[in-house]
C-alpha positions in Angstrom: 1.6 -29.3 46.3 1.6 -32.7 44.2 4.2 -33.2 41.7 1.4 -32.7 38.9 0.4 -29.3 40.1 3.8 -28.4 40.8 4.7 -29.1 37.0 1.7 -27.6 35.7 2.8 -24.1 37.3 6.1 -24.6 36.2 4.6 -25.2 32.2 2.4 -22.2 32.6 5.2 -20.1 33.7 8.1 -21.4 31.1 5.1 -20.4 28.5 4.7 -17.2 29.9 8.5 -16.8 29.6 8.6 -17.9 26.4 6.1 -15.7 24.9 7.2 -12.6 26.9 10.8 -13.2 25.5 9.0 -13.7 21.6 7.2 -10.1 21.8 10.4 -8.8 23.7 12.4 -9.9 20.3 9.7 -8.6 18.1 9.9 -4.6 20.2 13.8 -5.3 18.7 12.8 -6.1 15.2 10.2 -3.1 15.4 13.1 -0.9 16.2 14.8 -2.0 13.4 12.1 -2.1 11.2 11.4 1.9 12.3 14.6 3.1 11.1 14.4 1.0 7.2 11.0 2.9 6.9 12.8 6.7 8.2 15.4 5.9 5.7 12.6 5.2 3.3 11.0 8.2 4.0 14.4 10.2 3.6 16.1 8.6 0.9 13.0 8.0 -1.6 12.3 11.4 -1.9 16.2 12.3 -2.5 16.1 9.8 -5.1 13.1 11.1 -6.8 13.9 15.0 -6.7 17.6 14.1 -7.9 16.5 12.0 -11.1 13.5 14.2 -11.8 16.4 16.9 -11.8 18.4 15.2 -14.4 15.6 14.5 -16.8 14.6 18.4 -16.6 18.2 19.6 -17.2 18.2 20.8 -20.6 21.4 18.4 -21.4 19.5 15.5 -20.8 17.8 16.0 -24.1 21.3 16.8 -25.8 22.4 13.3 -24.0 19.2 11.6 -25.5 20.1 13.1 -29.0 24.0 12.4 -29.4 24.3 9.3 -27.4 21.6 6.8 -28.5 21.9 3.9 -26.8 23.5 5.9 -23.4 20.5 8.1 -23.6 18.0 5.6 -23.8 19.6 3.3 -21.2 19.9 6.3 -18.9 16.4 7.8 -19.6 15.3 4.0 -18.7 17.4 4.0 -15.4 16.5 7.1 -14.2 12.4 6.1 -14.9 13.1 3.1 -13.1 14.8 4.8 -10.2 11.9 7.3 -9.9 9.0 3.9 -9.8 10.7 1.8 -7.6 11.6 5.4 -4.9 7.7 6.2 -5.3 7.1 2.6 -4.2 9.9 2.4 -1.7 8.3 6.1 -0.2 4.7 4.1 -0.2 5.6 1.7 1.4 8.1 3.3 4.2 4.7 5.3 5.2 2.6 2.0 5.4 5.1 0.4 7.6 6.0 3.4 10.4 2.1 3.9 10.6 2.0 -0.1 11.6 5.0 0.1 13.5 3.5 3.0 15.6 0.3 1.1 16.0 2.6 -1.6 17.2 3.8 0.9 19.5 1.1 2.2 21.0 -0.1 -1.8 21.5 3.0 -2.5 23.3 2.7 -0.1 25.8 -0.7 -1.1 26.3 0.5 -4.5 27.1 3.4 -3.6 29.4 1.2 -1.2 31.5 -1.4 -4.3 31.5 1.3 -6.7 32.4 3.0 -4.2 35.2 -0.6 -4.0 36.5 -1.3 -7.4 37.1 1.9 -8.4 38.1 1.9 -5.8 41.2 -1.9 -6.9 41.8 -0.8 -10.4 42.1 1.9 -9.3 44.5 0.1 -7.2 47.0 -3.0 -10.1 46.9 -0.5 -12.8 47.7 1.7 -10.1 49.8 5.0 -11.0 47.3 6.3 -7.4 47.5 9.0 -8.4 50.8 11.9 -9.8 48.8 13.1 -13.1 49.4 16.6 -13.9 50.8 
């Protein structure tokens, strides 16, 4: 083998390398990503039920009445907690039905990968190891 060819394989297999190693780091990041969006899905909906609690409690309105401004700034807080959990919950559901897509395109790709690597191996007989 020339020094070109020999080079050439050696590009081609730093490059697979490097790209196996990328989507390796990006199955970590999906894992991470998976538990934000469960927390999502958990905590957004705790948020919502507990400040839709508070503004049906009949002392809310007795808080709105006697203490103006500490009524209105929590009536305002809890509105805003309640939009930005509704969000929070939309989006947790958009990403863990990507993130399973993901997952089910992984596996693909691994079962792929382990399929052509042992069909490499038995057609150039590389399945004796090597001392």
């Amino acid at each position: 083998m020339t020094n070109i060819e020999n080079s050439n394989s050696q590009s081609r297999f730093s490059i697979i390398e490097v790209i196996e190693g990328f989507i390796e780091k990006i199955n970590q990041l999906r894992k991470t990503l998976l538990g934000i969006s469960v927390s999502a899905l958990i905590l957004a909906p705790l948020a919502i039920g507990l400040s839709s609690y508070l503004i049906l409690h009949p002392h809310f309105f007795f808080i709105l009445e006697e203490y103006d401004e500490f009524g209105l700034f929590l009536a305002l807080l809890l509105s805003v907690i309640i939009i930005i959990s509704i969000s929070w919950f939309v989006l947790g559901i958009r990403q863990y039905l990507m993130l399973k897509s993901w997952n089910k395109k992984y596996s693909n790709y691994i079962q792929r990968k382990d399929q052509v690597d042992s069909q490499i191996s038995s057609e150039f007989n590389l399945d004796e190891e090597e001392p």
